[in-house]
Structure formats: structure tokens, C-alpha cells
N, C-alpha and C positions, 0 to 999 in steps of 0.2 A: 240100550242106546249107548252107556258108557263103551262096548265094545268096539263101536265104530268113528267114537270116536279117538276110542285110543287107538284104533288103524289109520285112521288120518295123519295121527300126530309119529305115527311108525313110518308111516307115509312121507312123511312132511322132513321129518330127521335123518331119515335113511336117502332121502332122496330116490323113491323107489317112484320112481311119478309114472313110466313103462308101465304098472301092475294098474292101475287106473281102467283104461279100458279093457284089458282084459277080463277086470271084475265086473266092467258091467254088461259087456257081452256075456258072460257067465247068466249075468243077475236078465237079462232080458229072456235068453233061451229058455232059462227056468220057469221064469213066468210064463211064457208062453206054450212051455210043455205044461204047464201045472194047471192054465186057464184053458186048456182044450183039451185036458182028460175026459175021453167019455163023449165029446162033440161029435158033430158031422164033420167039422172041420180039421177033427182027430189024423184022417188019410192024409190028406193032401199037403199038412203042415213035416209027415212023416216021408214023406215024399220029397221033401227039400233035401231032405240029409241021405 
């Protein structure tokens, strides 16, 4: 947990605020490839992209 928040505070100093949602679009896709490995839902999620 220290690691994020010492990215906030890189965040916060740098004035990097742009990288924001790019991380959590990251952090969503992943979860959602990670939560339908192996599903039925597996096709059609691969199907978006």
C-alpha cells in the first residue's frame, strides 16, 4: 500500500493528474480480463477489442 501511495504523492507533486484515468482504465480492462478468464463470457468480452 506504501507504493500507491507514494504514486499519489508523485501524482500530487509532479502535477501528473492526465495519468489518472489512464490508470484506471488500465486497472478496469485488467480486471475484467482477469475476472472472465475461462468464462462463457470469455468470447464476447474479446470481441469488444
Amino acid at each position: 500500500m506504501e507504493f500507491i501511495s507514494e504514486f499519489f504523492l508523485f501524482l500530487k507533486e509532479r502535477k501528473k493528474w492526465w495519468l489518472i484515468p489512464l490508470i484506471v482504465i488500465f486497472v478496469i480492462l485488467g480486471s475484467l480480463i482477469f475476472l472472465t478468464n475461462g468464462s462463457a463470457l470469455a468470447p464476447f468480452i474479446y470481441s469488444l477489442f
